[in-house]
Backbone as a printed PyTorch tensor [residue, N CA C, xyz], in Angstrom:
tensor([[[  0.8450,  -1.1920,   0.0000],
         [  0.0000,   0.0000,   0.0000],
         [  0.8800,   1.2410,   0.0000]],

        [[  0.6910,   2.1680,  -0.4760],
         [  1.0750,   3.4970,  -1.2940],
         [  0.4230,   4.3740,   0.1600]],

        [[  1.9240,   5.7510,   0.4190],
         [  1.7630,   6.3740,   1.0200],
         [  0.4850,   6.9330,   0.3670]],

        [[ -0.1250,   7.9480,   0.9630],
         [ -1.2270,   9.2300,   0.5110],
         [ -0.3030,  10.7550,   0.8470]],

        [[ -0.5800,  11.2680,  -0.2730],
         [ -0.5830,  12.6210,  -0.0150],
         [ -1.9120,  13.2430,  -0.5120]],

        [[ -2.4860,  14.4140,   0.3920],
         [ -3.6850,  14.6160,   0.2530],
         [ -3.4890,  16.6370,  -0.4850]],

        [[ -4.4100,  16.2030,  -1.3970],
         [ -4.2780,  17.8500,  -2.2820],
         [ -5.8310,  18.1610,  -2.2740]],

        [[ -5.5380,  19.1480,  -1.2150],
         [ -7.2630,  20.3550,  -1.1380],
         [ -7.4010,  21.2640,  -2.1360]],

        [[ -8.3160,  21.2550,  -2.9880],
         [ -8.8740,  21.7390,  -3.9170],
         [ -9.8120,  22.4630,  -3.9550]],

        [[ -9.8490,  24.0810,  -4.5980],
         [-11.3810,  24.1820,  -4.3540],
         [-11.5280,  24.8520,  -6.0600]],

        [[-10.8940,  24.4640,  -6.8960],
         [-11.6200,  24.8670,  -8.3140],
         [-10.6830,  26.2440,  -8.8710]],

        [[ -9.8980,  27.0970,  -7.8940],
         [ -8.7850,  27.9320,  -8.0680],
         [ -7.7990,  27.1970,  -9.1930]],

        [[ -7.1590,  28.3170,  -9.9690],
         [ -5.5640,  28.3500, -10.4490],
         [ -4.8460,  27.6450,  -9.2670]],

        [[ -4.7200,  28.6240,  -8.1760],
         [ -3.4410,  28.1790,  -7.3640],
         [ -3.7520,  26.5680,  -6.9320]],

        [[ -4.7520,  25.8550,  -6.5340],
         [ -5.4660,  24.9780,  -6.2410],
         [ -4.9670,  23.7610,  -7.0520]],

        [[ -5.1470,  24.1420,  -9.0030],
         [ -4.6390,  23.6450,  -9.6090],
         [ -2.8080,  23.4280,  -9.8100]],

        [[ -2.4630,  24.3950,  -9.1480],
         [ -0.8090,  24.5420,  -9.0510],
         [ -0.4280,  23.5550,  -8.4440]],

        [[ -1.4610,  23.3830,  -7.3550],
         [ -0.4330,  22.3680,  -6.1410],
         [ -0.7800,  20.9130,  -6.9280]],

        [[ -2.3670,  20.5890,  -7.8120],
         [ -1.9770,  19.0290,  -7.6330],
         [ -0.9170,  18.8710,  -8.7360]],

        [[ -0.5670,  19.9960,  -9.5650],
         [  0.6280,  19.7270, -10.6040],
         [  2.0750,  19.5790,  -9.9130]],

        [[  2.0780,  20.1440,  -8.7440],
         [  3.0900,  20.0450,  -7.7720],
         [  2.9630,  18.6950,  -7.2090]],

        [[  2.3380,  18.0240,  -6.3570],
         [  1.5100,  17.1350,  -5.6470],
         [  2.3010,  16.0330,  -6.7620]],

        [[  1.7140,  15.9340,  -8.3510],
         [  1.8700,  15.1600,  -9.1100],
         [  3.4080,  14.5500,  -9.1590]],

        [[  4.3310,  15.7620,  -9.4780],
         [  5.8400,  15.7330,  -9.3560],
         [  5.9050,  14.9770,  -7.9330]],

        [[  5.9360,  15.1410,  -6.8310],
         [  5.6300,  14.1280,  -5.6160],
         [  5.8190,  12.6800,  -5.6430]],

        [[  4.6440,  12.5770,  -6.2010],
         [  3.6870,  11.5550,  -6.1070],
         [  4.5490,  10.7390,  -6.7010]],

        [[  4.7000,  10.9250,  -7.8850],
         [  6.0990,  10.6620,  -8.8670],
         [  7.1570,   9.8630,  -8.1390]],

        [[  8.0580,  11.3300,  -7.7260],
         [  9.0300,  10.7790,  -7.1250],
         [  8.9900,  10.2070,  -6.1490]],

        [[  8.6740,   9.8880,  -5.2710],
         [  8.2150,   9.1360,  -3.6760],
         [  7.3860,   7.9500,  -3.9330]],

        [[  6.8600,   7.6760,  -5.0160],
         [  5.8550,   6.8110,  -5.1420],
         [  4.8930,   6.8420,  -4.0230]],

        [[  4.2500,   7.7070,  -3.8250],
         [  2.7720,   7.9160,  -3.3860],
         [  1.8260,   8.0360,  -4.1630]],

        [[  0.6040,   7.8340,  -3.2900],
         [ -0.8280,   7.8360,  -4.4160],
         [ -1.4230,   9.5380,  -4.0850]],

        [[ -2.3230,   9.4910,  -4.4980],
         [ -2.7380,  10.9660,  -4.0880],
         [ -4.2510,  11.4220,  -4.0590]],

        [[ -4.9030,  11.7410,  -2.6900],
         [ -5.5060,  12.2750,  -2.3540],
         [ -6.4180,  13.1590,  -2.5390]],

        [[ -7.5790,  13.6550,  -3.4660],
         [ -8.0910,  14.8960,  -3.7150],
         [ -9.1230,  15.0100,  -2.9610]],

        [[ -9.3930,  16.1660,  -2.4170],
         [-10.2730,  16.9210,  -1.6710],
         [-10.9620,  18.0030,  -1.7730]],

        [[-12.2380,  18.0280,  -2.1340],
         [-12.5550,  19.0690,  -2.0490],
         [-13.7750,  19.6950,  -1.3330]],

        [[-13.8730,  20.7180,   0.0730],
         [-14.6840,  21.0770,   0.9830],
         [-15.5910,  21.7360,   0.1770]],

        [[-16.6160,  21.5760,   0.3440],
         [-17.9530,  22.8000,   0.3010],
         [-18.4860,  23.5230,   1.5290]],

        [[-18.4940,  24.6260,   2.0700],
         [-18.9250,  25.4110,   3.5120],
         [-20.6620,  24.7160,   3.4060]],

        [[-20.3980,  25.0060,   4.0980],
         [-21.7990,  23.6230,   5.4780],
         [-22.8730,  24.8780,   5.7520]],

        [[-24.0280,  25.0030,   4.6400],
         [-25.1090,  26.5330,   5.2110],
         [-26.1390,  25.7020,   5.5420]],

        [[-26.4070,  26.1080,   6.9370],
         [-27.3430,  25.6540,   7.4590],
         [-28.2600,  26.2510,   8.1960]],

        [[-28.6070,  27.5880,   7.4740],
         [-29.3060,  28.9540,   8.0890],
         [-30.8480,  28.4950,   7.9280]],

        [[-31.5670,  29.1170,   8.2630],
         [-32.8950,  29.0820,   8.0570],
         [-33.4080,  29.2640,   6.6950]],

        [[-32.7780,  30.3320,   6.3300],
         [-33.4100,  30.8600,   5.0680],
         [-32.7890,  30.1540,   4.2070]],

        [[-31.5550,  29.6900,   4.1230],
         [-31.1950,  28.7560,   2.6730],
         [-31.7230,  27.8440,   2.6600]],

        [[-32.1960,  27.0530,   3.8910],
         [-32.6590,  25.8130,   3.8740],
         [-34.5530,  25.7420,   3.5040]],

        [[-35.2760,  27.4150,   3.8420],
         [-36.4500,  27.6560,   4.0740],
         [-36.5230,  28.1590,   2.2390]],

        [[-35.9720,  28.6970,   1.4990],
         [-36.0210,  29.0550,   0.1690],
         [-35.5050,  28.2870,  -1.3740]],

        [[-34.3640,  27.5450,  -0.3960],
         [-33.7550,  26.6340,  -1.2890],
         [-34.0800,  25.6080,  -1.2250]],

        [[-34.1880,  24.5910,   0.0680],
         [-34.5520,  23.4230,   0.5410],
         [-32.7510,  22.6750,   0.5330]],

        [[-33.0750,  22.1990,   2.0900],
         [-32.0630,  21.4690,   2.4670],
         [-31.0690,  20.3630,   0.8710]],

        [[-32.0940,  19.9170,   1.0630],
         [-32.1340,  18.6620,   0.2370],
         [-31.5340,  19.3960,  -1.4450]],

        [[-31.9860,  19.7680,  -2.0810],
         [-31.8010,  20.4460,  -3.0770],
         [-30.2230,  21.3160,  -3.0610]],

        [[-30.1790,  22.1550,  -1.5160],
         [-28.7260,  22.8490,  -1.3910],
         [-27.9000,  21.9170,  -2.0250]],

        [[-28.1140,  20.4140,  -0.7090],
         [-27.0130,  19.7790,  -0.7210],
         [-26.6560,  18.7750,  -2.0630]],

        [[-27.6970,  18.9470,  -2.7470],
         [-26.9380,  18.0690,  -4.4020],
         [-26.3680,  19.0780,  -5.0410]],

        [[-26.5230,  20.7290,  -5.0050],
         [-25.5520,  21.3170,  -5.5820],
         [-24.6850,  21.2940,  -5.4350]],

        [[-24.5010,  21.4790,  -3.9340],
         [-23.1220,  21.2740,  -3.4140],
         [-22.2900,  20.0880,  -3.9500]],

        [[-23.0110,  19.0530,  -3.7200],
         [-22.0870,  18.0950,  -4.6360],
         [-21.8750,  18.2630,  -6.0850]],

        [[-22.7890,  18.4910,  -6.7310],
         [-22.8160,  18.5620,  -8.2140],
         [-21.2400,  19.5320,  -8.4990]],

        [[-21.0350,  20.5310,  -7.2380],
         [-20.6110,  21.1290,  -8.1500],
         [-18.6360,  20.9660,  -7.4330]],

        [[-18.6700,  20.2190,  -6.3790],
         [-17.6670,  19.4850,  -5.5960],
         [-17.2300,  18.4190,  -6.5600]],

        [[-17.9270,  17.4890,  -7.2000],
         [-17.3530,  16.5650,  -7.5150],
         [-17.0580,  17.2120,  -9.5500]],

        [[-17.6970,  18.0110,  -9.7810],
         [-16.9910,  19.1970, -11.0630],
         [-15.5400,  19.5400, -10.5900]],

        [[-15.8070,  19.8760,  -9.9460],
         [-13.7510,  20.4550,  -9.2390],
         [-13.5150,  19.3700,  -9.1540]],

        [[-13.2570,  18.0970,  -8.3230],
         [-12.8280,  16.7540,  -8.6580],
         [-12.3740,  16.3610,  -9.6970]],

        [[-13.7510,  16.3860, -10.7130],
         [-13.0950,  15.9630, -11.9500],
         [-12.1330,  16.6760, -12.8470]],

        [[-12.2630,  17.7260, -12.3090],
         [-11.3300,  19.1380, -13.2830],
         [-10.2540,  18.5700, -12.7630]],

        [[ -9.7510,  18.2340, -11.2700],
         [ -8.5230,  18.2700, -10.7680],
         [ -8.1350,  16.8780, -11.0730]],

        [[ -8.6330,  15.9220, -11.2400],
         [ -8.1450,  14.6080, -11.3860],
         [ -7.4570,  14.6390, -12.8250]],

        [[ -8.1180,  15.5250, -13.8230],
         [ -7.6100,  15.2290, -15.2130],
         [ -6.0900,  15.4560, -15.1820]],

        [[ -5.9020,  16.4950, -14.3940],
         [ -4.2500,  16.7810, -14.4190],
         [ -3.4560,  15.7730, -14.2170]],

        [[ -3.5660,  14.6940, -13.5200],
         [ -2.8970,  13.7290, -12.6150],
         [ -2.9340,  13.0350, -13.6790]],

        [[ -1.4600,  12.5130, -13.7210],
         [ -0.8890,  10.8220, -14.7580],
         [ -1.3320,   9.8280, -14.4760]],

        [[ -1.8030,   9.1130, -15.3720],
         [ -2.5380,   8.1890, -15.1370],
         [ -1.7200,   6.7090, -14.4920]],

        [[ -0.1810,   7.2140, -14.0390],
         [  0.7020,   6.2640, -13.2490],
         [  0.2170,   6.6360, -11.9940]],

        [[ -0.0730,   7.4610, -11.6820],
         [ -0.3310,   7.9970, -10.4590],
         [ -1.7970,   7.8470,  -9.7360]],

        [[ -1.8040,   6.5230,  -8.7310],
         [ -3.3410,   6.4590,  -8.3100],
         [ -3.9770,   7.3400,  -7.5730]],

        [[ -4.8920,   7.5830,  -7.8080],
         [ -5.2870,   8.9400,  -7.0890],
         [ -7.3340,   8.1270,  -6.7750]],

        [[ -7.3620,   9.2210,  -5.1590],
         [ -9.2710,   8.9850,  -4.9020],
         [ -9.4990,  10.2350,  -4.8570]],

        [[-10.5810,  10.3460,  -4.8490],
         [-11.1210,  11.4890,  -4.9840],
         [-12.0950,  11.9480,  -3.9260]],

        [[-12.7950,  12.8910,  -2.8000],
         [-13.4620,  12.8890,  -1.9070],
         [-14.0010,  14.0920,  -2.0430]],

        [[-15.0730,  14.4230,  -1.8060],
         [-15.5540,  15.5280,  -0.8600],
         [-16.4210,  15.6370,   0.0360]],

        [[-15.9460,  16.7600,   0.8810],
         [-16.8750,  16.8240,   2.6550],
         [-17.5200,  18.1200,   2.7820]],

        [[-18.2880,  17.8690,   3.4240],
         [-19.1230,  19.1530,   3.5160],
         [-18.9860,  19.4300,   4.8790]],

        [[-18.5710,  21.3210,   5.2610],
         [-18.0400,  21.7460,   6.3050],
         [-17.2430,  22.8950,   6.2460]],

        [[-16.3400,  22.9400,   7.3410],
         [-15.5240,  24.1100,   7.1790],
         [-14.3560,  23.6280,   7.3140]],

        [[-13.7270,  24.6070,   5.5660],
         [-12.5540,  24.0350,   5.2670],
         [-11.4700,  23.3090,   5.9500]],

        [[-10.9980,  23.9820,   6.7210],
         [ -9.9100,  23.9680,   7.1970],
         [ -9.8160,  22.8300,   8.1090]],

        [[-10.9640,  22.8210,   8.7910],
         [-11.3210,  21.4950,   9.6150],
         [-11.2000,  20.1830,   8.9860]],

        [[-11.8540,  20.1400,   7.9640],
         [-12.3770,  18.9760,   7.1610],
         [-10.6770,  18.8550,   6.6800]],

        [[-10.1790,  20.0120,   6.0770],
         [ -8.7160,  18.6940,   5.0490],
         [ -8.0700,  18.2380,   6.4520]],

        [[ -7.8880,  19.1320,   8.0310],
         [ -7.1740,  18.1460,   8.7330],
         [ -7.4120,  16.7210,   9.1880]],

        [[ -8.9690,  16.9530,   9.3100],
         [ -9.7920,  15.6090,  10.0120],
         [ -9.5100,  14.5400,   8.4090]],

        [[ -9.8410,  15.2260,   7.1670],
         [ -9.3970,  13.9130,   6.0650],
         [ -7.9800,  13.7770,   5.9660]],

        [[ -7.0370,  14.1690,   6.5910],
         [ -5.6650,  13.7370,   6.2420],
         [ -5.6860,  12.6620,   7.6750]],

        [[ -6.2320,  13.0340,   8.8030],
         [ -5.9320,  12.1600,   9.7810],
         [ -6.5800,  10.5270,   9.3200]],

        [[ -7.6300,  11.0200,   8.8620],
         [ -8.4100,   9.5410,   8.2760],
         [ -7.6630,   8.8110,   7.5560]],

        [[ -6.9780,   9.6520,   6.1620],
         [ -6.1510,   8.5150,   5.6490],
         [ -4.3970,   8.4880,   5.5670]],

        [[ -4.7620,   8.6190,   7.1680],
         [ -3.3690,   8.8740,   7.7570],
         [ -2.2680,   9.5500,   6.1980]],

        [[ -2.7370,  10.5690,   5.8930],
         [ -2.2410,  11.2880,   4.9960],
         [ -0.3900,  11.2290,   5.4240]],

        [[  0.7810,  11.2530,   4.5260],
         [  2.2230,  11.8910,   5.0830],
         [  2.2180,  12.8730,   4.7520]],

        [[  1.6420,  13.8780,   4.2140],
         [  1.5480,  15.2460,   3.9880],
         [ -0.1680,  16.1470,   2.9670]],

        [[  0.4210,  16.8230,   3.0700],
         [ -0.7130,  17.8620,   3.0600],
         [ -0.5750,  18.8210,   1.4070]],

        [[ -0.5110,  18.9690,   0.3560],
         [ -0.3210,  20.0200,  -0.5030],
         [ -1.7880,  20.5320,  -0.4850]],

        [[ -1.7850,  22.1590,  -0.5700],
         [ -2.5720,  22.8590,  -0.9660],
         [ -2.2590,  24.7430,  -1.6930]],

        [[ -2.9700,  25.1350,  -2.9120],
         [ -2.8500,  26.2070,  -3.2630],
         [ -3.7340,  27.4710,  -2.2590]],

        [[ -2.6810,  28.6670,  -2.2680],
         [ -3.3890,  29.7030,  -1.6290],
         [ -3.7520,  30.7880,  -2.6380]],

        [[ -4.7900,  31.4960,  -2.8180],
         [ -5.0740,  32.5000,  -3.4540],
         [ -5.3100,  33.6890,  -2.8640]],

        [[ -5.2750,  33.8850,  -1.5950],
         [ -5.4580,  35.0650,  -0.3810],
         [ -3.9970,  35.2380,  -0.3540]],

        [[ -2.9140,  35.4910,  -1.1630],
         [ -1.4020,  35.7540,  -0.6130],
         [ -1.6800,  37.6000,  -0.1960]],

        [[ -1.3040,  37.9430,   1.0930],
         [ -1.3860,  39.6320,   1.0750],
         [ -0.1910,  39.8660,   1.5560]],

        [[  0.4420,  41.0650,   1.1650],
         [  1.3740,  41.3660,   2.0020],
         [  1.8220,  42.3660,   2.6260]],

        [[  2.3060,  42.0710,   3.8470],
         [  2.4210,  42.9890,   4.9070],
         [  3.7840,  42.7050,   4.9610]],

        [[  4.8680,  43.5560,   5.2150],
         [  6.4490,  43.0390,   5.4980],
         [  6.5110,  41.8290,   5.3970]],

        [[  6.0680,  41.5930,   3.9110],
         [  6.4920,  40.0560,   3.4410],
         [  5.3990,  39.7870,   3.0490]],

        [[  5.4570,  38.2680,   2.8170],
         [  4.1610,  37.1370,   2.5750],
         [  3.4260,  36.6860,   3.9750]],

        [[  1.7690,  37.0250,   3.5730],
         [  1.0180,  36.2080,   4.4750],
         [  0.2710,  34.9620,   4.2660]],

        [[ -0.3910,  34.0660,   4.9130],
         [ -1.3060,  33.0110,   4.0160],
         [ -2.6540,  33.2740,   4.7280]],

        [[ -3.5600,  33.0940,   3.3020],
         [ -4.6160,  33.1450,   3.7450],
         [ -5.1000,  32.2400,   4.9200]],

        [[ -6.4000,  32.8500,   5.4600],
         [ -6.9780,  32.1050,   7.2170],
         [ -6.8660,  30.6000,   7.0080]],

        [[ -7.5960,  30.0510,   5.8140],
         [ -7.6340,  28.9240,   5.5800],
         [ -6.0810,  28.2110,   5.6700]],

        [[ -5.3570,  28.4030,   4.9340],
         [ -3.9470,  27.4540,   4.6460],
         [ -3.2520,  27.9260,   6.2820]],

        [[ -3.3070,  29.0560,   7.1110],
         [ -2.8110,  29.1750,   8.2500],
         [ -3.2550,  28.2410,   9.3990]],

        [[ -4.8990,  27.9290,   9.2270],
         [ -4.9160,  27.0650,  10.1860],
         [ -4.8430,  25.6860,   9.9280]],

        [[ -4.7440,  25.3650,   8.9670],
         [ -4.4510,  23.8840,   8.2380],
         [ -2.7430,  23.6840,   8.7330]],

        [[ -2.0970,  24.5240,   8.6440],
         [ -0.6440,  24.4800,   8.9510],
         [ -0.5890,  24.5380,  10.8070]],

        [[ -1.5540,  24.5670,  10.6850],
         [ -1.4450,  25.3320,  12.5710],
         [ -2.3880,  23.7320,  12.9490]],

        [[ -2.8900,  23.0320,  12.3330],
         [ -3.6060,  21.7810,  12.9250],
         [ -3.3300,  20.3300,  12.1660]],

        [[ -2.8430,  20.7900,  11.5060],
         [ -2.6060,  19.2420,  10.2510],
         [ -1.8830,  18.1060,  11.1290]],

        [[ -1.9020,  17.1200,  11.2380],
         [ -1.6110,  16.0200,  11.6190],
         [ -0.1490,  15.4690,  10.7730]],

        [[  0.5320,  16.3200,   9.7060],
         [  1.0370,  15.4520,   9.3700],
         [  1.7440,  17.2220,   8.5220]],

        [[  3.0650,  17.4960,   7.6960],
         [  3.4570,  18.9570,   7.3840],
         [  2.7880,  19.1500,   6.1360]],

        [[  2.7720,  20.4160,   5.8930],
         [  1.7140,  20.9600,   4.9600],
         [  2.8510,  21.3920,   3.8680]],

        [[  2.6960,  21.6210,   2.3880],
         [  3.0310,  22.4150,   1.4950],
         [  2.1200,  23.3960,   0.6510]],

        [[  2.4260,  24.5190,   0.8470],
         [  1.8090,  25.6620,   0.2250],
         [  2.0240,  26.0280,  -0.8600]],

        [[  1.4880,  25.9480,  -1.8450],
         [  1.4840,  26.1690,  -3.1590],
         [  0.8100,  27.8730,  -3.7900]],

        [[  1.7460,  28.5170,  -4.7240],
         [  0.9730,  29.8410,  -5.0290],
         [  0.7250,  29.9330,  -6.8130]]])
């Protein structure tokens, strides 16, 4: 069985950077690879009272497992790769799915780069680096 490295996705350029990065990896280390991609978890009154629960949540997928497939095409077809998505908040979900498949690392793209005396990372990739179970690579 093939390490995992796990690549969070959400349909971004930079997003796409890392599993082309991820890929080179995967490559060399002989690991398989991981795709992920979160949808935020609305569970207000009114989305659920106008939209309907039920209905939200197949968009959400419909349009989770679209980024999936966008991101899988990149990946060589030497390279085994699964594909997942969770519904929630980001940052939570890629640590809790890297712990699941006992991930050895983490790639993900940032598109929030700002800078203040230097480079910052967006909230998301900061607390993924600040909770990950296993070291993260940041991709821009």
């Amino acid at each position: 069985m093939r390490d995992v490295l796990l690549v969070a996705i959400d349909g971004s350029d930079p997003s796409f950077h890392a599993i082309d990065y991820a890929v080179k990896l995967a490559e060399a280390a002989n690991f398989s690879l991981g795709l992920l991609h979160v949808q935020p978890k609305v569970n207000t009154y009114y989305a659920n009272k106008k939209v309907g629960k039920k209905k939200l949540h197949e968009y959400k997928k419909e349009r989770a497992i679209k980024i999936l497939e966008q991101g899988k095409q990149r990946i060589d077809k030497e390279v085994p790769v699964t594909v997942r998505w969770r519904l929630g908040i980001t940052s939570q979900e890629i640590c809790d799915e890297a712990k699941t498949i006992q991930a050895v690392g983490i790639v993900m793209g940032t598109k929030n780069m700002k800078t203040i005396k230097g480079k910052m990372l967006g909230s998301t990739c900061l607390k993924v680096i600040q909770f990950a179970p296993c070291p993260v690579t940041v991709v821009s």
